[in-house]
N, C-alpha and C positions, 0 to 999 in steps of 0.2 A: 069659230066665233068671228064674226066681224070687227070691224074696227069701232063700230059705234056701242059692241056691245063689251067692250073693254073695261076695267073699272080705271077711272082715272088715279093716275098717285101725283103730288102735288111734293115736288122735293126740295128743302130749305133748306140751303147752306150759308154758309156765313161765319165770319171768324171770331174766334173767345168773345163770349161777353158780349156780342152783336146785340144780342136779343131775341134769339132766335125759337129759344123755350118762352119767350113774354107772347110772341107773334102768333106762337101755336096755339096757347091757353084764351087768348082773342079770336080766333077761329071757331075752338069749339064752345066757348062761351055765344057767340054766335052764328050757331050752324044752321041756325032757323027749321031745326026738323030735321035734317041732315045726317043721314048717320055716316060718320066721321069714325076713323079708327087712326092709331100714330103709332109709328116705329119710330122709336128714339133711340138714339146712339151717342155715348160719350167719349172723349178719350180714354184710352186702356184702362182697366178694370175696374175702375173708381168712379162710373157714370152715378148721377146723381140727378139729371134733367126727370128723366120719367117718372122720378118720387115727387120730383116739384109740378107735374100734371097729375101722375093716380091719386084716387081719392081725393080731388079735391074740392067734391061739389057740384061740380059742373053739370046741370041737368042734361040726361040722357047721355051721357060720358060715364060708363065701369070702369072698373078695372078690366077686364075681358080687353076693352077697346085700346089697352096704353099698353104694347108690348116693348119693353126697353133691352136695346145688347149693349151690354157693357162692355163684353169682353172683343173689344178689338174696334179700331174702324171699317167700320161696313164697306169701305171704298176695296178693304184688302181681304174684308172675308165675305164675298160673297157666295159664294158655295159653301160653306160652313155654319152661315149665320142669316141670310141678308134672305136669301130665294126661302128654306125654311121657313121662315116666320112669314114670308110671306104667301106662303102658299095655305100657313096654317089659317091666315087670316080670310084667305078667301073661299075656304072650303069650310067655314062656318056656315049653321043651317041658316041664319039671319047677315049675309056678310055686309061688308062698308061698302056706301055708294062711293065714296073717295075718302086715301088714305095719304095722310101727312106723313111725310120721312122727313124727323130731323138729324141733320148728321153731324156727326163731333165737326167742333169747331177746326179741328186741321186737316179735314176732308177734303178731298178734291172729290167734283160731284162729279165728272166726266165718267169715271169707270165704272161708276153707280149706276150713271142714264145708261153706259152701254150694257148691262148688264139684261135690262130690260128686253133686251136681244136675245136671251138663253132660251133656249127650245121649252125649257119647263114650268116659264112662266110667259111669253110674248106675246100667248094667244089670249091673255086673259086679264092683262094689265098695257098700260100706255103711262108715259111721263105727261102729264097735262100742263106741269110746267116747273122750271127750274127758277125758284127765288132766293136772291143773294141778300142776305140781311150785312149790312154796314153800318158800323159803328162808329157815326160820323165824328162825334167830340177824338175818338181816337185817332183816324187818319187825318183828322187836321190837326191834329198836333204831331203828326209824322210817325207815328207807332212804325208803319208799316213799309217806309224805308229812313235810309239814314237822313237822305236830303230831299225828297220830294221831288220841289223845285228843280235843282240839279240830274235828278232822274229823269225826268219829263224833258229837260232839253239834251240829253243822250239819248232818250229815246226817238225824240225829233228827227236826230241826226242818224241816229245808224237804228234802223226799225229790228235790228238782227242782236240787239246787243244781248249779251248775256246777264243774268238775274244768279248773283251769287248769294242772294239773301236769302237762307229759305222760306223766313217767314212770309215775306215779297212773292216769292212762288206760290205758295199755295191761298195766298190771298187775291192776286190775279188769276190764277185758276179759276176760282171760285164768281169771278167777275166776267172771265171770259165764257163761261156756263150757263150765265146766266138768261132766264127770258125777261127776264125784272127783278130791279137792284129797287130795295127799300133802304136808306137812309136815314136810321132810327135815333132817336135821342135828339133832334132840332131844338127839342126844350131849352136845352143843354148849347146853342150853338147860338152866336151872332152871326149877322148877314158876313161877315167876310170870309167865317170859319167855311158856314156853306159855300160861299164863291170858291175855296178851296178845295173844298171836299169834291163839288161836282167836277170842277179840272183834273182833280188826282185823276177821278174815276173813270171821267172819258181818254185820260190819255193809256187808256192800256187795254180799252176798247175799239176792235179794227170793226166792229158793226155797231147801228144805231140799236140800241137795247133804254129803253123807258123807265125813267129815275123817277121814284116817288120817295116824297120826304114824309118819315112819321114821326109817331111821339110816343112812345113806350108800343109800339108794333099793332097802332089802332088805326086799321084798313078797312074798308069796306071788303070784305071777305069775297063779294062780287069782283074783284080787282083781280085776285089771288086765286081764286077756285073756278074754273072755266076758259082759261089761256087757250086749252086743244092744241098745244105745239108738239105734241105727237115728237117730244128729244129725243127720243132712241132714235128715231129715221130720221135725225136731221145734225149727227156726230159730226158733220165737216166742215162747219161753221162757228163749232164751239172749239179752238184751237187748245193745247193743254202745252203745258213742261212735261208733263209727265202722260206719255199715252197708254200706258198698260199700268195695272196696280203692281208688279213687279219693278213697275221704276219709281212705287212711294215710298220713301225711306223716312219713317217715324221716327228714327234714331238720333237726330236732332231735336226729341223732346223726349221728356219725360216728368212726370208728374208724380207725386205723394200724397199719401191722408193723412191729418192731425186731427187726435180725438181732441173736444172741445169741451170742459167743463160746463157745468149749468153758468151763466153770468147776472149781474142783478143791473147791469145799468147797459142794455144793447150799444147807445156812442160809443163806450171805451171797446168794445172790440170792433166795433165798427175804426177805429181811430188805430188800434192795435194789425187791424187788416191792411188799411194804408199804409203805416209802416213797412210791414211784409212788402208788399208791393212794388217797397222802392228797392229790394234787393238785386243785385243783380242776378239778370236772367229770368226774371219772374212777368208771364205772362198776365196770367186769371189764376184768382182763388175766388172759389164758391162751395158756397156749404150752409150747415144750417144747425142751429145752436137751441138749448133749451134756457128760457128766464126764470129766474125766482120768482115764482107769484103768480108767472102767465102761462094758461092753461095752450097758447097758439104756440108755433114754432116760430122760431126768428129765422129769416130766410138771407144771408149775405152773398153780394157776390164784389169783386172787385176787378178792376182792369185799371190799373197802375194806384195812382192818388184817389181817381175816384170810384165812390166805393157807394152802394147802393145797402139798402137792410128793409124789411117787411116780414110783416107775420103773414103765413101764407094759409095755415089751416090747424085745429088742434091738433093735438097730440093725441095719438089712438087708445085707445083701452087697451092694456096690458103691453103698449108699445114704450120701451126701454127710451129713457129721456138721455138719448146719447147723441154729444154735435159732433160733428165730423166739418172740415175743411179741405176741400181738393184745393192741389197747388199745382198749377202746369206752369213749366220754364222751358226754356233753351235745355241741352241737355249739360250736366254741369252746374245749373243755376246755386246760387247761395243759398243751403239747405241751414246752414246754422243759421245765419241773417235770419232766415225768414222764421226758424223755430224761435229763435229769439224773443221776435218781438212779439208773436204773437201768444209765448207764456210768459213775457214780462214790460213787454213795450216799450 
């Protein structure tokens, strides 16, 4: 096969709660015709993205087309998990002209693009292009190091310095990956936050890479689908911490599920999630809850204080009205704090 006869894959990374499952469901809500297929990927076994895209409507989107791995980050299981599904994808009698990879929020996309290199799939797919989804309200309020400011002028000074934060690592991973950084949530930002946010971002950028600002991950899909950066042949420009998946160590997180009662008033968990959030160690909680009364699902997600909520589709025929809450922290994070508040506030 040549290279023109490749199917494009189109891969999104981006850290907790970025919006990176909002970005996708804006793609194939408009694919204009396009048959679109997604691999989604959450953190360890508790993924919950690919149920907030199947079924939810979307014309000319099945289920068939939302294949979700739960079990594990795709950056570490790519021989187990990652070439599989995607081979199953493209040896369908109808396959995708281009397919979306979302990848858990503490991915490094690098070993992902080189994977695209594997004899078993190189003749038959290409990276079209790596997009970093960023959560701008979050890095301007410093989520993603202690002091910013103070980072950027050590990094000024010694270009060699060391990054003992892990979150810091694989959030600049994920930027230095990247062929275009979206910017999401501006809604949410004053003009100074972004004068911020765009400094964070270029200082931890050694090449010029193209910043778009969005607002719940509404792009012209022309922007995002047709880059042709062909990233598997171009690994030496996309620098990493970590250059093989044997040097990602997930063991500085870890995540849990809490089963969620039906609730009658969505705020008060919505207010009970926040809480949560201020525990220490608490990255993102997302999950999704059933109402008294309402036939839709409540859909929450959170990243510290601010805490988001939406009905995102009913609820199935003969499908169990059961909420669940994923919780990713640091590892250690405060597991009573966090049960606490959110069975009694």
């Amino acid at each position: 096969m040549s290279d023109t006869s490749k199917i494009p894959c189109t891969v999104i990374t981006g850290f907790l709660g970025s919006g990176k499952t909002t970005l996708v469901r804006h793609l194939l809500e408009n694919a204009g015709g396009r048959r679109l297929a997604v691999l989604v990927n959450e953190f360890g076994d508790l993924g919950f993205d690919g149920s907030f895209i199947e079924g939810c409507g979307i014309e000319g989107c099945t289920q068939e087309d939302i294949v979700e791995l739960p079990n594990g980050c795709l950056c570490c299981t790519v021989a187990d998990d990652f070439v599989p599904a995607l081979n199953k994808l493209l040896d369908r009698p109808n396959p995708p002209e281009h397919i979306l990879i979302e990848t858990s929020g503490l991915a490094l996309p690098k070993p992902l693009v080189n994977a695209f290199n594997w004899p078993a799939i190189r003749s038959r797919v290409t990276v079209d292009g790596v997009i970093t989804v960023v959560d701008g309200p979050a890095v301007a309020a410093g989520v993603f190091a202690d002091d910013p400011e103070e980072l950027a002028n050590q990094r000024a000074a010694d270009a060699a310095v060391d990054h003992d934060n892990p979150l810091e690592e694989v959030f600049e991973d994920q930027l230095l990956c990247a062929d275009l950084i979206l910017v999401n949530k501006i809604d949410a930002m004053n003009a100074q936050d972004r004068t911020r946010v765009h400094a964070e971002i270029g200082s931890h950028l050694p090449r010029a890479v193209k910043i778009i600002e969005t607002d719940h991950g509404k792009v012209d899909p022309a922007i995002i689908l047709g880059v042709e950066a062909a990233a598997e042949s171009d690994l030496a420009s996309r620098p990493s911490h970590h250059e093989t998946a044997d040097d990602h160590d997930h063991d500085d997180f870890e995540s849990i599920a809490i089963p969620i009662s039906s609730i009658s008033i969505p705020e008060e968990l919505v207010r009970r999630v926040a809480l949560a959030g201020e525990a220490d160690g608490v990255l993102r909680i997302k999950g999704f809850a059933p109402v008294d009364g309402k036939p839709m699902r409540l859909v929450v997600q959170g990243v510290g204080r601010r805490v988001t909520h939406n009905f995102d589709r009913p609820w199935k025929a003969g499908e169990p009205r059961d909420g669940r809450l994923v919780i990713i922290g640091l590892k250690g994070f405060d597991r009573k704090a966090v049960e606490a508040a959110l069975n009694n506030g």
